[in-house]
N, C-alpha and C positions, 0 to 999 in steps of 0.2 A: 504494500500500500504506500501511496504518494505520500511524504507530509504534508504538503502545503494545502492541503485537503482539510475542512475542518470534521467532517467524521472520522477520520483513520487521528487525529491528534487527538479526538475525544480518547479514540481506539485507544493508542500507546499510552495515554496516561491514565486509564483503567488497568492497562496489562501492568504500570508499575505499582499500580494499588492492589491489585491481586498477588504482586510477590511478598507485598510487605503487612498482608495479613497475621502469618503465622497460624501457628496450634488451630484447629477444627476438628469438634466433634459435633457427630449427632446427636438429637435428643433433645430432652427438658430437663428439669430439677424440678422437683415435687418435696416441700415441705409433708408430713404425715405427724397428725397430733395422736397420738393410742391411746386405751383406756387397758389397765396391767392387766386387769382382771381381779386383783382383791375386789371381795365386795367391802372392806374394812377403808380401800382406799378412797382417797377426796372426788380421784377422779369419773367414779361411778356415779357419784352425789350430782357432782357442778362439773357437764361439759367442757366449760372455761378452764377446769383446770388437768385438762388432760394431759400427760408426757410428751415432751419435743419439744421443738421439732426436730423430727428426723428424717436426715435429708436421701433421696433417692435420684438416684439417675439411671431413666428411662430413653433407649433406643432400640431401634429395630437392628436385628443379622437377617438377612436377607428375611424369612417369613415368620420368625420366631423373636417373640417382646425379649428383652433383658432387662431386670432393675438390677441395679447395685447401689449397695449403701455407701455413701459418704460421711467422711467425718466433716461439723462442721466449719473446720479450715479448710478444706477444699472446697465447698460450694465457690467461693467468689473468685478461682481460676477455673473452675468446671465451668458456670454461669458465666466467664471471659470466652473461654474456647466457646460456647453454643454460641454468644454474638457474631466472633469470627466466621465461624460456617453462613449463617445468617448475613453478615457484610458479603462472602466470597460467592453467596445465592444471588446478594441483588448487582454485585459485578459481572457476572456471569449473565443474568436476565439482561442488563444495558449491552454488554459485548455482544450477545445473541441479536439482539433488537436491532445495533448499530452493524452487525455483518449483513441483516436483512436489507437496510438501507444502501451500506454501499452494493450489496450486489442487485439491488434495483437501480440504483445510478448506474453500473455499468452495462446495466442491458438496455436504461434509455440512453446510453450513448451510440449505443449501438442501431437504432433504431428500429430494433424488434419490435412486433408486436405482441402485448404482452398477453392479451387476453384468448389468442387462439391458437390452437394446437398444430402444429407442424407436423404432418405426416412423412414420413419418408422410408418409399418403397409402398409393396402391397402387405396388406395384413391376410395372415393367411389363420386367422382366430373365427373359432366355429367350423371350419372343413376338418 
């Protein structure tokens, strides 16, 4: 791509914000407040005072959930890394958007037409 182009400059200075993301994972963090199960305990009485939180982290292996528990000094670089992915989803949606763009700029340069389909040779589909 040309620079002097202003989509392909948007282009290159997305691809240097996608190097400089870092660490990405999948997933969420889920706070979980529990009730121990004493019935002696407060927290069978008053909801409000149930245990936790205890922190989980939830993603998908290809079709099967995973939680894993965290301790909670790792939530706030766990809950760093999901933003990452999340920044490196909406750079990847603009770079997509913006390749859709130039490559319709280069086929109006070309002066195709966009909307009908070019046959070329016989179809030989259904015999």
């Amino acid at each position: 791509m040309a620079s002097d182009n202003p989509i392909t400059v948007e282009y290159e200075a997305l691809e240097k914000r996608l190097l400089s993301v870092g660490i990405a994972i999948p997933g969420t963090i889920h706070a979980l407040y529990a009730l121990c199960g004493s019935q002696n305990c407060e927290c069978v009485k008053d909801k409000s005072k149930r245990h936790g939180p205890y922190y989980r982290w939830h993603y998908r292996e290809g079709s099967r959930q995973v939680t894993i528990g965290l301790d909670e000094k790792d939530v706030i670089m766990f809950k760093t890394w999901i933003r990452n992915r999340e920044e490196l989803e909406r750079i990847m949606e603009r770079m997509l958007d913006i390749g859709a763009a130039y490559a319709k700029e280069r086929l109006a340069s070309k002066n195709q037409p966009r909307n009908k389909l070019i046959k070329s040779g016989f179809s030989t589909r259904g015999k």
